[in-house]
C-alpha atoms as an extended CHARMM CRD file, in Angstrom:
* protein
*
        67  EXT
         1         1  UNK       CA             -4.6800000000       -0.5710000000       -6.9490000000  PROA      1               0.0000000000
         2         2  UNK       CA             -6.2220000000        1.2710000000       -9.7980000000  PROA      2               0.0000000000
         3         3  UNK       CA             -5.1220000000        4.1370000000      -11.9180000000  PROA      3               0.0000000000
         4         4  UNK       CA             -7.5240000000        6.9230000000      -13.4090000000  PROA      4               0.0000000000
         5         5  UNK       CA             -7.3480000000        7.9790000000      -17.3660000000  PROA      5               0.0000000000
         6         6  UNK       CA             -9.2700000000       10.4510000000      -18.4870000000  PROA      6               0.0000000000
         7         7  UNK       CA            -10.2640000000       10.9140000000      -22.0810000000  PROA      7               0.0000000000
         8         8  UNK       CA            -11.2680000000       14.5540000000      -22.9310000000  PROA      8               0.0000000000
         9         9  UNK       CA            -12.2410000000       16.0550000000      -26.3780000000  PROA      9               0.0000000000
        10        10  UNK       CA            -12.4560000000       19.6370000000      -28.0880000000  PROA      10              0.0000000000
        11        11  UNK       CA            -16.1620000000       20.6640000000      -28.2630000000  PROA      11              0.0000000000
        12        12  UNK       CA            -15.7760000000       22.1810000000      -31.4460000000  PROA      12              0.0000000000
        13        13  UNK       CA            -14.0060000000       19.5400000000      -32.8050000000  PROA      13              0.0000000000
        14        14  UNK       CA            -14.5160000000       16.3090000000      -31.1250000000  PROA      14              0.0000000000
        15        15  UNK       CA            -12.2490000000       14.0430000000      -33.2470000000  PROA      15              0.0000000000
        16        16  UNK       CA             -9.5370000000       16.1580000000      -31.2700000000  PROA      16              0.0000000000
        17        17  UNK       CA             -8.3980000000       14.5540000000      -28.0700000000  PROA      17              0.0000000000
        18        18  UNK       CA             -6.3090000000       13.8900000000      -25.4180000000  PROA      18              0.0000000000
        19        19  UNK       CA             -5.6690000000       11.6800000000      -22.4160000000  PROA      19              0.0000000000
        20        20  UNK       CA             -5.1410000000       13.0060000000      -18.8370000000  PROA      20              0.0000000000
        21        21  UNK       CA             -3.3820000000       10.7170000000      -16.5030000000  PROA      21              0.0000000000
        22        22  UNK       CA             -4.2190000000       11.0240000000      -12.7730000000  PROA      22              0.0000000000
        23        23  UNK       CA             -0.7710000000       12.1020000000      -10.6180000000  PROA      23              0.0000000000
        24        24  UNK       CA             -2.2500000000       11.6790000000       -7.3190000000  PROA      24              0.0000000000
        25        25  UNK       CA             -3.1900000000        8.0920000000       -7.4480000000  PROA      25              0.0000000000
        26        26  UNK       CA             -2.7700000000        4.8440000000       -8.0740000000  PROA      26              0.0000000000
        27        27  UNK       CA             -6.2170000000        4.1780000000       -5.9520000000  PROA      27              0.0000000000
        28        28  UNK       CA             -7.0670000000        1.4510000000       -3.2130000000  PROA      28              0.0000000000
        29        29  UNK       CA            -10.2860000000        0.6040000000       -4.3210000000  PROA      29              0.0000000000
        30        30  UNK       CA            -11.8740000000        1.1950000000       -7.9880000000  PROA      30              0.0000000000
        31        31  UNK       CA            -15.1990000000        2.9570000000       -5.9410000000  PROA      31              0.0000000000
        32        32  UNK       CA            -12.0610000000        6.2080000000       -4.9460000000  PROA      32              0.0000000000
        33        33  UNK       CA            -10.3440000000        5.2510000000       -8.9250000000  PROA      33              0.0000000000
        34        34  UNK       CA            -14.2900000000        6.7150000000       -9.8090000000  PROA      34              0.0000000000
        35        35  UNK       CA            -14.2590000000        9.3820000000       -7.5200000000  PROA      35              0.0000000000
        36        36  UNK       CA            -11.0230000000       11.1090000000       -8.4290000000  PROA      36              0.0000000000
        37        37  UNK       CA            -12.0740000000       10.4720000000      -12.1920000000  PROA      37              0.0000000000
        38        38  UNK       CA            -14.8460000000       12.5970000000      -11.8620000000  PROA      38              0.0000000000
        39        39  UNK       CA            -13.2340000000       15.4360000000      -10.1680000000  PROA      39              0.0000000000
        40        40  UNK       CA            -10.4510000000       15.1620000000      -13.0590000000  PROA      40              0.0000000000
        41        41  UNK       CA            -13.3540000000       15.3210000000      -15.1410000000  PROA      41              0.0000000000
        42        42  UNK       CA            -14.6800000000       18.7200000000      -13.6340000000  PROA      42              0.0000000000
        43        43  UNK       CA            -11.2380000000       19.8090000000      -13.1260000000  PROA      43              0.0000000000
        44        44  UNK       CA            -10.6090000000       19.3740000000      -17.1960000000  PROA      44              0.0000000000
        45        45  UNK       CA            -13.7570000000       21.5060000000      -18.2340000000  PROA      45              0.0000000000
        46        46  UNK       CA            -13.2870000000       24.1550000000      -15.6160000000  PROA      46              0.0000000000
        47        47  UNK       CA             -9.8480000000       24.6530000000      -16.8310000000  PROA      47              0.0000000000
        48        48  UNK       CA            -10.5050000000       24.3490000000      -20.3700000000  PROA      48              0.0000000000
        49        49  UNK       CA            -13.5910000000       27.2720000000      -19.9420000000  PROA      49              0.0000000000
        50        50  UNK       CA            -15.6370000000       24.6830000000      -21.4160000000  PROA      50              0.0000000000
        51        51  UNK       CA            -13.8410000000       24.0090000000      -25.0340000000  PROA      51              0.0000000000
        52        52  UNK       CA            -13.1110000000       20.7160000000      -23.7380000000  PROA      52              0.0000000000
        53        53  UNK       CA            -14.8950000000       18.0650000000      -22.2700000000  PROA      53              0.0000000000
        54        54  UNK       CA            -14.3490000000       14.6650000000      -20.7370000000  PROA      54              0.0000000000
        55        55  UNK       CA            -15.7120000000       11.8340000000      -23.0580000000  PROA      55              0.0000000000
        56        56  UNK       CA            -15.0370000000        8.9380000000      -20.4810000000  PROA      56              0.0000000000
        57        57  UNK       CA            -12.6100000000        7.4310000000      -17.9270000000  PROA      57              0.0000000000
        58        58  UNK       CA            -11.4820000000        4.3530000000      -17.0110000000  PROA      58              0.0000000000
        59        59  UNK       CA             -9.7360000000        2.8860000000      -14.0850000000  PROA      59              0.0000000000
        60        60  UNK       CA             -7.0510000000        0.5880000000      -15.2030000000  PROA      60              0.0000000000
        61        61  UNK       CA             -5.8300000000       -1.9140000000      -12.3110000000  PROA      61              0.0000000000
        62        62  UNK       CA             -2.2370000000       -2.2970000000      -11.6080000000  PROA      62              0.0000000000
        63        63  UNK       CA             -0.1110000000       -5.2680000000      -11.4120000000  PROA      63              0.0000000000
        64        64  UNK       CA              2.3750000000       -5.5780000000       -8.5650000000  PROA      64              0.0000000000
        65        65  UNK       CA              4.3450000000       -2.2680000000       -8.5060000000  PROA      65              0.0000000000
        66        66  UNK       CA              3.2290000000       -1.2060000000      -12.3430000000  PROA      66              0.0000000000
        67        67  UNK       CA              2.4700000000        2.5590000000      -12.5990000000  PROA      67              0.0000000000
């Protein structure tokens, strides 16, 4: 099971940032941990009208019944 973090920064000032953690997962498969990453990524700049954007993601695997 994975879980999606998504790092997103201010466009104008890109030292500025801040982590989005997914509430709809955790993920079977890290292919789907991907998937929702990049819609969380779209989801972030749409929402933001473009004054922030996603940096990067990563998928972080669970252990046993670790959120």
């Amino acid at each position: 099971m994975y879980k999606v973090i998504v790092l997103a920064c201010l466009v104008g000032n890109p030292q500025m940032c801040w982590e989005y953690h997914d509430r709809r997962g955790p993920y079977e498969t890290y292919e789907r941990c991907q998937q929702r990453a990049y819609e969380m990524a779209n989801d972030i700049g749409m929402i933001h009208n473009g004054t922030m954007m996603p940096k990067q993601f990563k998928c972080v695997q669970l252990k046993g019944t670790q959120l």
